[in-house]
C-alpha positions as a printed NumPy array, in Angstrom:
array([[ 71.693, 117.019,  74.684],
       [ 74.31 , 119.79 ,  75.019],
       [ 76.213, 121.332,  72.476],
       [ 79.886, 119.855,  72.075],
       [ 81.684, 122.868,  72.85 ],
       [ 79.753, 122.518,  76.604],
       [ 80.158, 118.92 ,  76.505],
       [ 84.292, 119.32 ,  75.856],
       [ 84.853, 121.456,  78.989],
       [ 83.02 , 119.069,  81.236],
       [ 86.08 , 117.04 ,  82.189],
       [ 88.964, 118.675,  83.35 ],
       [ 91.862, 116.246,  83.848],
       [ 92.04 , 112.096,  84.479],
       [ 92.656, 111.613,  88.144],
       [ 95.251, 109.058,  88.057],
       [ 96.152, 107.959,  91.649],
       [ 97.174, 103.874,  92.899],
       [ 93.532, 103.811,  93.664],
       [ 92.235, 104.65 ,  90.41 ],
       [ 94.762, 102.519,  88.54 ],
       [ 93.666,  99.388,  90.198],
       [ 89.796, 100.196,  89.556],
       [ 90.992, 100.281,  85.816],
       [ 92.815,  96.941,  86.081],
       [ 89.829,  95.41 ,  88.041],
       [ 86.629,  97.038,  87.208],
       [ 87.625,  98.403,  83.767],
       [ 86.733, 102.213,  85.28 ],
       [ 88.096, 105.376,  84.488],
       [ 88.598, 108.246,  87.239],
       [ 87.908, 111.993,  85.75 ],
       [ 88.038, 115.25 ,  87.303],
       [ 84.914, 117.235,  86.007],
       [ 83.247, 120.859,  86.968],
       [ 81.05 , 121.249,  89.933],
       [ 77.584, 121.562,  88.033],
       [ 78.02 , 118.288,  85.728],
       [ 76.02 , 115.803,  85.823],
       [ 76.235, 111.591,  85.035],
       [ 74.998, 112.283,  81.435],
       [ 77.023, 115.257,  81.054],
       [ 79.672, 113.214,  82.004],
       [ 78.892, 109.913,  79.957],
       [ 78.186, 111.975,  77.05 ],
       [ 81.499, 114.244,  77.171],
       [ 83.745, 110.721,  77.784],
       [ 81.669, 109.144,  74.514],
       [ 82.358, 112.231,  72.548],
       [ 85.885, 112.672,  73.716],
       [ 87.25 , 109.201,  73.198],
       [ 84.863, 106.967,  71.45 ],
       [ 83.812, 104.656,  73.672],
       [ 80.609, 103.214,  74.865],
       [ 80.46 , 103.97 ,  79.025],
       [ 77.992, 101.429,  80.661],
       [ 77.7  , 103.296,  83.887],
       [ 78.836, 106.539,  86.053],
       [ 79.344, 107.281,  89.569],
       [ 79.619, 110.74 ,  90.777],
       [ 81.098, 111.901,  94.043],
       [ 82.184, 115.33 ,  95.737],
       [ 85.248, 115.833,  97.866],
       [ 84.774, 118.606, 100.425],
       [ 87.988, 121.365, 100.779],
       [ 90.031, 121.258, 103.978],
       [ 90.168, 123.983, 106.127],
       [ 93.629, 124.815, 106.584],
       [ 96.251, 127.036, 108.703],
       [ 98.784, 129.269, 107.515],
       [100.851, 131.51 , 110.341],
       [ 96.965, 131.726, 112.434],
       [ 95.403, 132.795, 109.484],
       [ 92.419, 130.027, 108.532],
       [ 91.425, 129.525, 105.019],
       [ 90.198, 126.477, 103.11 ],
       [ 91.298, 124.374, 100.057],
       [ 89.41 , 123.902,  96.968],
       [ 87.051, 121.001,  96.796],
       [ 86.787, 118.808,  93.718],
       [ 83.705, 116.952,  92.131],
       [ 85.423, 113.089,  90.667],
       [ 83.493, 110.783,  88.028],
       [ 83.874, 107.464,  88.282],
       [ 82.969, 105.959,  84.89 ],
       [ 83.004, 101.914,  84.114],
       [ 83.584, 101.146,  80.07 ],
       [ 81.61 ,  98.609,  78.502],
       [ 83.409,  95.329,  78.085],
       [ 86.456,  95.395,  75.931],
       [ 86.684,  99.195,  75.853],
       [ 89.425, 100.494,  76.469],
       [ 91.107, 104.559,  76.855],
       [ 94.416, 105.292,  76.26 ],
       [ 95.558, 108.468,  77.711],
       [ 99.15 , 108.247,  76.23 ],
       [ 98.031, 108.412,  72.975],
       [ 98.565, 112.08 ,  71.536],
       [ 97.916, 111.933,  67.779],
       [ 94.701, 113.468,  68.359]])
């Protein structure tokens, strides 16, 4: 297992998006931006840690950068690395809760 300080930078922001809000009204999953080297238990253990809940499964996927064109110079935007993570039933995470 990795230390908590690690385990606390492994998610970066919630991706909240019309897509992602229905998969949390149908499928009870949760869409987090996370670092480029984490893995599904990095990633299960850093959303147990974080919020205190119990995370039945996790789906990983990367999103490739565009390349791009600015006044005929080429460059290329940032790619990003998304967990999809499904709570167990009747778990729940409330991200507009800030007493913590």
């Amino acid at each position: 297992m990795r230390s908590k300080e690690y385990l606390t930078n492994v998610l970066i922001a919630p991706h909240i998006s019309e897509k992602t809000a229905r998969a949390t009204e149908r499928a009870n999953q949760y869409v987090f931006r996370v670092r480029q080297e984490a893995t599904k238990t990095e990633v299960r253990q850093a959303v147990e840690l974080m919020f205190s809940v119990k995370v039945q499964s996790v789906q990983v996927v990367n999103r490739a950068g565009k390349q791009t064109t600015f006044k005929q110079k080429r460059g290329r935007r940032n790619g990003l690395r998304k967990a999809y993570v499904r709570l167990a039933e009747g778990q729940a995470i409330d991200f507009t809760n800030t007493d913590k």
